[in-house]
C-alpha positions as CSV (number, residue, x, y, z in Angstrom):
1,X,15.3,-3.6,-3.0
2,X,12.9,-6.6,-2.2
3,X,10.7,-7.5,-4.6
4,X,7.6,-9.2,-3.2
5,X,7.0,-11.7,-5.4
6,X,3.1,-13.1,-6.2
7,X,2.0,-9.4,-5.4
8,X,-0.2,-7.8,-7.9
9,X,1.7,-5.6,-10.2
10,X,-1.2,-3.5,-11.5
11,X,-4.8,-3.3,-10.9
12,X,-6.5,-5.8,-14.0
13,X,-7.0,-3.9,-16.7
14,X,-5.8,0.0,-16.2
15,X,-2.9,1.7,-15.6
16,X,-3.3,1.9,-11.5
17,X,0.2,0.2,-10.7
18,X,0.9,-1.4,-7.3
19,X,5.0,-2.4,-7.6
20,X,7.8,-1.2,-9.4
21,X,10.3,-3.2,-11.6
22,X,13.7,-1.6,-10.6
23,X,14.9,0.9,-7.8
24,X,14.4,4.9,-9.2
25,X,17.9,5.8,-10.2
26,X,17.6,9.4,-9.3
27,X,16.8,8.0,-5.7
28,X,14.0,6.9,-3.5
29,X,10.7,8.1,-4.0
30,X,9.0,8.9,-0.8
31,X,6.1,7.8,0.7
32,X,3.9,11.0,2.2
33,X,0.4,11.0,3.2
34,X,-2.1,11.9,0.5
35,X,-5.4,13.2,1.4
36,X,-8.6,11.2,-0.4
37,X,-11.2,13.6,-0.7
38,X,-14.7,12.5,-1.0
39,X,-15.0,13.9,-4.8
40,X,-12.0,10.9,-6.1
41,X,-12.5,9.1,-9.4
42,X,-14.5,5.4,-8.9
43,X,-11.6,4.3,-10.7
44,X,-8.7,5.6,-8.0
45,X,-11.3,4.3,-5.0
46,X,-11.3,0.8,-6.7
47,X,-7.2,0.6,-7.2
48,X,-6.8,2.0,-3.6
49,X,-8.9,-0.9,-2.6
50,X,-7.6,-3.9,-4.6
51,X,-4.7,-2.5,-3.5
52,X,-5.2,-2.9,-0.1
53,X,-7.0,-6.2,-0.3
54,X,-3.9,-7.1,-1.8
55,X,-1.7,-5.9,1.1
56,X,-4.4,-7.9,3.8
57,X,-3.5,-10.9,2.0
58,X,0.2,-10.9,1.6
59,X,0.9,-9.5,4.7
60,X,-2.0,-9.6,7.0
61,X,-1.2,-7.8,10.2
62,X,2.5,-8.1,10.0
63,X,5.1,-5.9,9.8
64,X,6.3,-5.9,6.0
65,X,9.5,-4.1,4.0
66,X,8.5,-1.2,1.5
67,X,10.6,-2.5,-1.3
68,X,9.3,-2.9,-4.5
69,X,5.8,-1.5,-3.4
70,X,4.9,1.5,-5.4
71,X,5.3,4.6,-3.2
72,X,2.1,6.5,-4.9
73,X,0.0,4.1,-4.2
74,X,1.2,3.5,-0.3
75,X,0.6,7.5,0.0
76,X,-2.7,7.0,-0.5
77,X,-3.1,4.6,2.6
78,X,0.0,6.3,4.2
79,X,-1.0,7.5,8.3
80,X,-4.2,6.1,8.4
81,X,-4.4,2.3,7.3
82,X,-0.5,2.0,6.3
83,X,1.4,3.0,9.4
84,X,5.2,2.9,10.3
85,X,6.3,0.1,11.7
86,X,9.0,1.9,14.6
87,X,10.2,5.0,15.2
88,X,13.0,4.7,12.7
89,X,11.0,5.2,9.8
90,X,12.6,6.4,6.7
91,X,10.4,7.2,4.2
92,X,12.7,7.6,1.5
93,X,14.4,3.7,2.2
94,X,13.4,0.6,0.4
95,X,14.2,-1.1,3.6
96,X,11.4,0.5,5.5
97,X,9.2,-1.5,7.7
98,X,5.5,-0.6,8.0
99,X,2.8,-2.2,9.0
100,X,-1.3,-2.6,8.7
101,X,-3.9,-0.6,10.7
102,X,-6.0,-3.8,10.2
103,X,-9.4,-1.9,12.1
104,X,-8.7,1.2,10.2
105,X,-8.7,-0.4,7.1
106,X,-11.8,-2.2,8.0
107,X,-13.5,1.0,8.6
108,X,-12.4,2.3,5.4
109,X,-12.3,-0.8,2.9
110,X,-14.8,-2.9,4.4
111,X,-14.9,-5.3,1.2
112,X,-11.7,-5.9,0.9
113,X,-12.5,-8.7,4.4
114,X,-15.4,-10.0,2.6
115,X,-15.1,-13.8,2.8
116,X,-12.2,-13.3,5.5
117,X,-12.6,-14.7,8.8
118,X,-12.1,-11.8,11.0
């Protein structure tokens, strides 16, 4: 399992993780698309989007490996500004490529490019 290393473990001060330590032993947790209804906590709307401001600047609009990325928190963004990368998409491998909708996630986190040059 890659670790991406200099990625944000957590979201500063609560519980909101973005990467795990060590592969699940019991085996791969998926990644699935979660619906975010209006009605979601402040809290989980500001982890989803630190979270994703922290997937602009790490990987930008290039394909990147799942790997130590916490599948929960992909599942929110999952099939609307996280996207497979190829047909070959597993989404129970640590090896999986996906990739950034960069103008969905403008459209949806629209500070997290505040101060980028886009």
């Amino acid at each position: 399992m890659l670790k991406h290393r200099g990625f944000p473990g957590r979201l500063p001060g609560t519980d909101f993780q973005f990467v795990i330590r060590r592969p699940n032993p019991k085996g791969v947790t998926p990644i699935t698309r979660r619906e975010r209804f209006r009605d979601r906590k402040p809290a989980d709307r500001r982890a989803d989007a630190a979270f994703m401001q922290a997937l602009l600047q790490h990987f930008g609009d290039q394909p990147f490996e799942r790997g130590n990325l916490d599948a929960g928190r992909l599942s929110w963004l999952f099939g609307r500004e996280v996207l497979p990368y190829d047909d070959s998409f597993d989404p129970e491998d640590y090896e999986a490529l996906l990739v950034l909708d960069v103008e969905a996630a403008k459209l949806s986190f629209p500070d997290a490019f505040e101060g980028k040059a886009t």
